[in-house]
C-alpha positions, 0 to 999 in steps of 0.5 A, a space after each residue: 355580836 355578828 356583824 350581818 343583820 339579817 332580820 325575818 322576812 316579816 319583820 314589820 319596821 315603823 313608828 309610834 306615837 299617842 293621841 294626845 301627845 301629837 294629835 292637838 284639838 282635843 275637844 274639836 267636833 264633838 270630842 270630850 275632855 280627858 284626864 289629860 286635858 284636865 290635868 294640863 290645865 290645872 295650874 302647876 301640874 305641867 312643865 311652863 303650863 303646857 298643854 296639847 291644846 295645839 301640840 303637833 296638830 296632828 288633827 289637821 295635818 295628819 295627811 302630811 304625817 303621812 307622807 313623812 311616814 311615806 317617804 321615810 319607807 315606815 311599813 307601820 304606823 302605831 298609835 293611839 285612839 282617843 277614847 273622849 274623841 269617839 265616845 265623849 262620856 266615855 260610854 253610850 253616845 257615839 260622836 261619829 267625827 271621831 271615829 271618821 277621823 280614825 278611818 280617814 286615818 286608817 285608810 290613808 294608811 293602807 292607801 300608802 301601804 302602810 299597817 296600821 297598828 292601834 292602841 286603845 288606851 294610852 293614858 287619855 281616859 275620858 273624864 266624865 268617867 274618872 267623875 265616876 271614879 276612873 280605873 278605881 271603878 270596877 264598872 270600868 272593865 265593861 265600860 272599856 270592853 264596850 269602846 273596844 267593842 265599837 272600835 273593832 266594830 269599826 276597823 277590824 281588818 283594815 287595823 288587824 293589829 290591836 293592842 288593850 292598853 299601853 303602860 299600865 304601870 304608868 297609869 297607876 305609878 304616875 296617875 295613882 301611887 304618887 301623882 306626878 301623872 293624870 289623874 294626879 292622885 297619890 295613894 298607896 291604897 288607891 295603885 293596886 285597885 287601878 292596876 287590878 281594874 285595868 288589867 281586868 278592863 284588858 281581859 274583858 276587851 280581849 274577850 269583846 276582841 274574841 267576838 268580833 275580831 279575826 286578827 290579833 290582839 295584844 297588851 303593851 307593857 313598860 320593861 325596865 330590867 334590873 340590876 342589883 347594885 351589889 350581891 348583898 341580901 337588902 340590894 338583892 331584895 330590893 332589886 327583885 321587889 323593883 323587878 315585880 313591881 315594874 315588869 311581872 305586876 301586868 305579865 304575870 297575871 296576863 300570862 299566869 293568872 297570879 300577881 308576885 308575891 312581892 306585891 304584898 310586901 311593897 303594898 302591905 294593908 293596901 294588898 287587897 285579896 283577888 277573887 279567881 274570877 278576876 284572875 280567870 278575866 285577865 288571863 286571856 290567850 294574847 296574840 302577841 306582847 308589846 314591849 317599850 323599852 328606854 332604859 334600865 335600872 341599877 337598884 339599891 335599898 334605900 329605906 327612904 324610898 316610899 313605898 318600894 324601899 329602892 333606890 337608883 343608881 347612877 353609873 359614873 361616866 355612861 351616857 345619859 339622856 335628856 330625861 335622866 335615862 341611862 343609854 344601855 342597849 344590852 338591856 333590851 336583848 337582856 329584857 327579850 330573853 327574859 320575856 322569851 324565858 319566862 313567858 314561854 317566847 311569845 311573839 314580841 313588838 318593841 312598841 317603843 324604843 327611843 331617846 331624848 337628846 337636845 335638839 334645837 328648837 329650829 332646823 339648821 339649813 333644812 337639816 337637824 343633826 342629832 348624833 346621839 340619838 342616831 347612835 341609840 338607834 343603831 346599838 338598840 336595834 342590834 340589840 334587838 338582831 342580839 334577841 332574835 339571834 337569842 332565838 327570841 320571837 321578834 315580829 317587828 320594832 317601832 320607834 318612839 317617836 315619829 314626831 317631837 311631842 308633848 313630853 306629858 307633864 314635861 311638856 314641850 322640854 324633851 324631844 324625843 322626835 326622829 322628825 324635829 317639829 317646830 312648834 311656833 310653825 308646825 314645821 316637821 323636818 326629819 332629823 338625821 336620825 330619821 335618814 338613818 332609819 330610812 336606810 334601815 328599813 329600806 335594807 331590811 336591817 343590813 344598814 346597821 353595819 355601817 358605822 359611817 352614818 
């Protein structure tokens, strides 16, 4: 790997983060609940009872975000809208606060030459639609397209970066196969429709984008790489059934118009059959791929394992995090070379990519040391110099995240903040690990051969 990091000149350096995890006052001025404020106060769902009541009140204190994203010199800022917060029903009625606080946002953004990057859907779907039935509901497309629709009506061209959805695989994974994630259903029957009516809500707000908009539009996607256990027929299988069902389920389509056949085999009777005019729908021409990227994954077969039949394995003496992650930034050059192989090198955002260490609960001194994630920031970022020497097509990374948040159904546990935020006093603090992508940015990238940080 060399020793020079030198990066495109329009190679976009920032950070990310999610409405509900950050934002707080979720129903205040006129907002309604989502499937996240539901789940949250359902008793037993989350981790000490944790809500995003309050979480980092980004709501009141956005102002001073960003002045942190200002002096840390983050050229962009990527995050979510709340879909409740603009539209409370989830369609028809539009609360006008809300969407005046996404344009005090945006434009206090571009006033401190900062792009802003937004996400439409990450994860807070609105309630009074999942009463409708949710992403199991084929009307969702055209609910979806239609608050997309209001979006880019709004802020196209100060926000001239779009993306449709962030992590499908989590919404159906965690939300609909085994519930551990809003809206806490597990059912084997139910994950392949939600899957499918995302994708096909994606394509119809890409289409509305197409319309309205003059910029670029995206889809944002979880990649985990896997790595066979061993080189025998069951770990090998199992392996490629991992790979379909995490990393091509939402890119194939996307790209191809086609689902991997492995899909049936993990899904059996609950594989329903796709007319081509879904497939037509979901596969639009895309701008560019958002890839979030933390760890990868070592599969064996394990009958045990419903309904994929795989099971992890643990390597002896590597670095894990907090959340039980292996620490393998090899993974990610290996996860953009296979985006560029299979996918023809579309143009790449790393949306996210981050780790969860201990951090204290408050700052020492006015200064938060947290060796280990600085570390996963240098080696992961030379593994995205790695990619775009590999000739992959990078257009800029985002790290995950701006501030320590609510961990969803983890609650408060895990941090994975360059900014330590205490949450008794909502005091923000930039950790060590936030200086040390400051110096990154400002060098465009030449920083990362220091290894004195």
């Amino acid at each position: 790997m060399s020793n020079i990091y030198q990066f495109p000149d329009d190679f976009v350096w920032g950070s990310a983060t999610a409405a509900y995890q950050i934002e707080g006052s979720p129903l205040a001025d006129g907002a309604g609940p989502s499937i996240w404020q539901r789940f949250a106060h359902t008793p037993g769902r989350m981790l000490n009872n944790d809500t995003g009541d309050v979480a980092c009140d980004h709501y009141n204190r956005w102002r001073q975000d960003i002045a942190i994203m200002k002096e840390l010199g983050m050229q962009a800022y990527r995050f979510s809208i709340s879909w409740s917060r603009v539209l409370p029903e989830g369609r028809g009625r539009v609360n006008q606060k809300g969407v005046d606080f996404y344009e005090r946002l945006v434009d206090t953004l571009l006033e401190n030459d900062i792009q802003p990057v937004a996400t439409l859907f990450h994860w807070d779907l609105p309630a009074a639609l999942d009463d409708q039935g949710g992403w199991l509901n084929r009307d969702i497309a055209g609910w979806f397209a239609d608050y997309g629709r209001l979006m880019f009506e709004r802020l196209d061209g100060r926000i001239k970066r779009w993306a449709t959805l962030n992590e499908p695989w989590v919404v159906t994974d965690g939300g609909y196969l085994h519930g551990a994630l809003a809206p806490g259903h597990r059912n084997r029957f139910e994950a392949p429709i939600a899957s499918h009516n995302l994708m096909r809500a994606h394509g119809a707000a890409v289409k509305a984008y197409r319309e309205v908009g003059k910029h670029e539009i995206g889809l944002v996607v979880n990649i985990e790489p896997k790595y066979s256990a061993s080189d025998s027929a069951e770990d090998l299988a199992a392996t490629r059934r991992a790979e379909a069902y995490m990393n091509r389920q939402y890119l194939d389509p996307a790209f191809f118009g086609t689902y991997p056949e492995e899909l049936r085999e993990i899904f059996g009777e609950a594989w329903p059959e796709w007319s081509q005019d879904d497939m037509d729908l979901i596969k639009q021409p895309l701008d560019f791929i958002g890839v979030n990227y933390y760890t990868r994954n070592v599969s064996k077969h394990d009958e045990s394992n419903w309904p994929l039949k795989v099971a992890p394995v643990r390597q002896n003496q590597h670095t894990y995090t907090e959340t039980g992650w292996e620490v393998f930034p090899q993974g990610l050059t290996d996860t953009l070379v296979w985006v560029k192989e299979r996918y023809g090198n579309p143009k790449v955002f790393i949306t996210e990519n981050g780790a969860a260490f201990f951090d204290p609960p408050k700052s020492e001194n006015g200064r938060v040391r947290d060796p280990l994630r600085l570390s996963y920031l240098r080696q992961h970022l030379r593994a995205v110099h790695a990619a775009i020497e590999a000739g992959c097509d990078i257009g800029g990374y985002f790290v995950w995240s701006l501030l320590d948040n609510l961990e969803w159904s983890l609650g408060y546990s895990k941090r994975f903040g360059i900014v330590h935020v205490d949450f008794e006093t909502q005091t923000r603090t930039p950790k060590d690990s936030a200086r040390y992508y400051a110096k990154v940015v400002a060098s465009h990238g030449a920083a990362l051969a220091n290894e004195d940080d």
